[in-house]
C-alpha positions as CSV (number, residue, x, y, z in Angstrom):
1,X,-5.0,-19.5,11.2
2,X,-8.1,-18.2,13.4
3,X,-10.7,-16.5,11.8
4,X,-10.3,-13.7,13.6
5,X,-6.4,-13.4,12.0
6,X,-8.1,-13.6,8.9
7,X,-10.3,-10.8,8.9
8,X,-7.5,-8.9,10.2
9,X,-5.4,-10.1,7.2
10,X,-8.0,-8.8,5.2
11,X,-8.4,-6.0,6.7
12,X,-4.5,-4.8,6.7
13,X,-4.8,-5.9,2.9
14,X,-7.3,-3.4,2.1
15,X,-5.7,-0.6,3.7
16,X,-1.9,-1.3,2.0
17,X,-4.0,-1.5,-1.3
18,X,-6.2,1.6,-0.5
19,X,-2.7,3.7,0.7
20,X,-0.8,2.4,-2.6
21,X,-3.6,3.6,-4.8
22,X,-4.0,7.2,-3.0
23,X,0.0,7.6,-3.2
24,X,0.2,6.5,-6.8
25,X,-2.4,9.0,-7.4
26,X,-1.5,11.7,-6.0
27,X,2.0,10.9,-7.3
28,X,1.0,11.3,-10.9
29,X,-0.5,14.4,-9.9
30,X,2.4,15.7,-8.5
31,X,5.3,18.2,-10.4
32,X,7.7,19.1,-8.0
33,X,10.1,16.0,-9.3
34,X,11.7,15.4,-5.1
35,X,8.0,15.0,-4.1
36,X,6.7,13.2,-6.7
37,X,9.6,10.7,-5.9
38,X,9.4,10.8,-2.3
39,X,5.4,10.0,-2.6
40,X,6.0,7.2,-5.2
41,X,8.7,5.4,-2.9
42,X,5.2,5.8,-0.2
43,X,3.4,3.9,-3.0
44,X,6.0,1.3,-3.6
45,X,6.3,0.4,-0.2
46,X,2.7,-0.2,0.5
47,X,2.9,-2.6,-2.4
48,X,5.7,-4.4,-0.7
49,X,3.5,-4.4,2.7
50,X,0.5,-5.6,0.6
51,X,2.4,-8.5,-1.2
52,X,4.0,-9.4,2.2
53,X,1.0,-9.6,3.4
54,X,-0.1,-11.3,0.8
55,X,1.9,-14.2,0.9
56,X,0.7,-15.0,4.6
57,X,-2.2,-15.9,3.1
């Protein structure tokens, strides 16, 4: 892998793990129970981008 597909790795990891912590957040701030679940489904799936990503590595 080049160097430059590393720091875009790196890159794309920081913003799954930056989205996942801003949905998770905003999730537990959340009481309207549809929302709160839609918006935690957002944070589960940037976990599963981020650990896909991950694993490239």
């Amino acid at each position: 892998m080049s160097e430059k597909e590393l720091l875009y790795l790196e890159d794309a990891l920081g913003h799954e793990q930056f989205l996942m912590t801003q949905c998770t957040e905003c999730a537990a701030k959340l009481t309207d129970p549809q929302l709160k679940n839609f918006v935690s489904g957002l944070a589960a799936s940037h976990s599963e981008l981020f650990n896909s990503l991950y694993n490239v590595l």
